[in-house]
C-alpha positions in Angstrom: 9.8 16.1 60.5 6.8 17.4 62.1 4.4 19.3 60.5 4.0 22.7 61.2 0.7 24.4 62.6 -0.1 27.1 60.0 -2.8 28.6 62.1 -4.0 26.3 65.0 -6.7 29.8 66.8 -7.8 30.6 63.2 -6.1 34.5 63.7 -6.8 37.4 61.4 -5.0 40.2 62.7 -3.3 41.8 65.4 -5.7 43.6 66.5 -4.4 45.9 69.4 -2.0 46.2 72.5 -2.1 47.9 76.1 -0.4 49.7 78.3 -1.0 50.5 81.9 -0.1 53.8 82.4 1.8 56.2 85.1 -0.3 59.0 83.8 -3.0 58.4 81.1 -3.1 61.7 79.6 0.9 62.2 79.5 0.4 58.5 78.1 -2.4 59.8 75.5 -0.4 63.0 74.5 2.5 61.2 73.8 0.6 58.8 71.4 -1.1 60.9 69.8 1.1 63.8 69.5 4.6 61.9 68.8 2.9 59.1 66.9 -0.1 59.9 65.5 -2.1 57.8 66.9 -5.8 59.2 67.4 -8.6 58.1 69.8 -11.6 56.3 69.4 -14.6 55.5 71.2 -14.2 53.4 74.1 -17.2 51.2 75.7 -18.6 53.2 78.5 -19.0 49.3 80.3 -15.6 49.3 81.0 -15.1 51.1 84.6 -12.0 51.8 84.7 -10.2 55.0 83.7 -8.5 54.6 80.3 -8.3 55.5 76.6 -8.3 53.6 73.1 -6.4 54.9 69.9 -5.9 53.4 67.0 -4.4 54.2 63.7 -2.0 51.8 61.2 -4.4 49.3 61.1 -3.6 48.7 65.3 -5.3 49.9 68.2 -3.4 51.0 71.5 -5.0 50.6 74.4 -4.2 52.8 77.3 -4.9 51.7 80.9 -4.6 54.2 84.3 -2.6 52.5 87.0 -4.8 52.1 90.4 -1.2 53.0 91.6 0.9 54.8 89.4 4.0 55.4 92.5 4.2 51.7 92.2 5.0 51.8 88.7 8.9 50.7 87.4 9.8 53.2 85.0 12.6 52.1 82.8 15.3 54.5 81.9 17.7 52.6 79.8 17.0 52.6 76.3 17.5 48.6 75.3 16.9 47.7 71.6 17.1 43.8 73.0 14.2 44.8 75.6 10.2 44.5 74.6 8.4 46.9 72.5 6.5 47.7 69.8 7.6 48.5 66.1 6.4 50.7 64.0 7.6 51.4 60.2 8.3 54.7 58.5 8.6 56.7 55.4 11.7 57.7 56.1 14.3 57.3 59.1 16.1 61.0 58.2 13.0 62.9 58.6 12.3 60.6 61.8 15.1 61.0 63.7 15.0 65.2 63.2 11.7 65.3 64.8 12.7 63.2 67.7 15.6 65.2 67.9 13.6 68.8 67.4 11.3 67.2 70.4 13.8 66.5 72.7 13.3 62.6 73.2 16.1 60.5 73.9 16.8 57.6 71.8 19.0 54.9 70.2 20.2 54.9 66.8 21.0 50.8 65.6 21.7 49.4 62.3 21.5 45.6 61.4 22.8 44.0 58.1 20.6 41.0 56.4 22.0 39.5 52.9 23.7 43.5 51.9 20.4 44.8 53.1 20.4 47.5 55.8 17.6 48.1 58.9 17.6 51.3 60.2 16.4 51.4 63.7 15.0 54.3 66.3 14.7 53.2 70.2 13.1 55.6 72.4 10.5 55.5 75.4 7.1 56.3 76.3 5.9 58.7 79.3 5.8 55.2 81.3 9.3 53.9 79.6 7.8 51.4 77.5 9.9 50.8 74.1 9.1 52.2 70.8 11.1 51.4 67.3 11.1 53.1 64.2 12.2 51.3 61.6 12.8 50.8 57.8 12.6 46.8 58.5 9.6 46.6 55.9 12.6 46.2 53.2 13.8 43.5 54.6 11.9 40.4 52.8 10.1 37.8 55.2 11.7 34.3 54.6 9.8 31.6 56.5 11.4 28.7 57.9 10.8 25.3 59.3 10.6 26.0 62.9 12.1 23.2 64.2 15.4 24.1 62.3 15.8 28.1 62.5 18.4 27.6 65.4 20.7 25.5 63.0 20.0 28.3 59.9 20.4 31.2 61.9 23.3 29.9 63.0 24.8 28.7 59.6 23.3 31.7 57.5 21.2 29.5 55.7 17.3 29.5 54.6 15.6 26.1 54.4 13.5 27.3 51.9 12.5 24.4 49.7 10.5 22.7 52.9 8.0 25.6 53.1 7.8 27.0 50.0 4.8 25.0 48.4 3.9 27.8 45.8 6.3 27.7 43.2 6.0 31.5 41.8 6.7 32.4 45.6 9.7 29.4 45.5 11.1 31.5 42.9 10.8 34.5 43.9 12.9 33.8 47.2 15.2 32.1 45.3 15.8 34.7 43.1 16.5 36.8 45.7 18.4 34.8 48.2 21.1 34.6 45.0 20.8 38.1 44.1 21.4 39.0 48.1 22.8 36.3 49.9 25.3 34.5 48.1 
């Protein structure tokens, strides 16, 4: 089996992720209003228009469209379509306000092991997708990459092969009985 790359570009973090906008300050309203998001300084060597937020540990950088009439605005709200996720204290409380503000969303639930995600789908001013989601209680299980089509599709996790740590080994184990079987 071939060994798997662990991390080849020496990453650290995410560290943000931009949007060209229709309208950057329907764009910055939105992210800051709706999400909290709050901006920061931006360096003044950059010459276009645009605006940088951060907050969760991730920036969001916003970008003004040279033409904005040009712009495909989705409308349809697909959970299977890109976006970005963020998680939440709780869904309840999360789905009032959306619903108190007016924005349109989707409502899915997915089923891991007897473990339930909650998920919110809505749109941005520009339609790009936005989750809210519980999917933090969901535990992360890696797996050998060359064999996660033939897991997936037998509901099974190689996880002796990757699991060097043996406290972690356990731990997983532990709780792929508990849940899974």
């Amino acid at each position: 089996m071939k060994e798997i790359a662990r991390n080849p570009l020496n990453l650290t973090s995410l560290n943000h992720v931009s949007f060209l906008c229709r309208s950057l300050q329907e764009s910055l309203d939105f992210y800051t209003r709706i999400l909290g998001f709050i901006p920061i300084k931006r360096p003044a060597d950059l010459k276009f228009d645009g605006a940088w937020l951060y907050s969760y540990g991730i920036g969001i950088h916003l970008i003004q469209s040279e033409d904005p009439d040009k712009m495909l605005k989705k409308t349809e709200i697909n959970p299977k379509d890109n976006h970005i996720s963020f998680q939440c204290e709780s869904m309840g409380a999360v789905e009032k306000k959306l619903k108190e503000m007016g924005i349109e969303y989707k409502k899915q639930r997915v089923e891991e092991c007897g473990i339930y995600i909650d998920q919110l789908f809505f749109h941005d001013p520009d339609g790009f997708m936005i989750e809210i989601c519980n999917c933090d209680i969901l535990p992360v299980i890696p797996i050998a990459a060359e064999m996660a089509p033939l897991f997936n599709r037998l509901r099974v996790h190689p996880v002796e092969p990757v699991m060097k740590n043996t406290k972690v080994r356990s731990t997983v184990k532990s709780f792929l009985l508990r849940w899974c079987f």
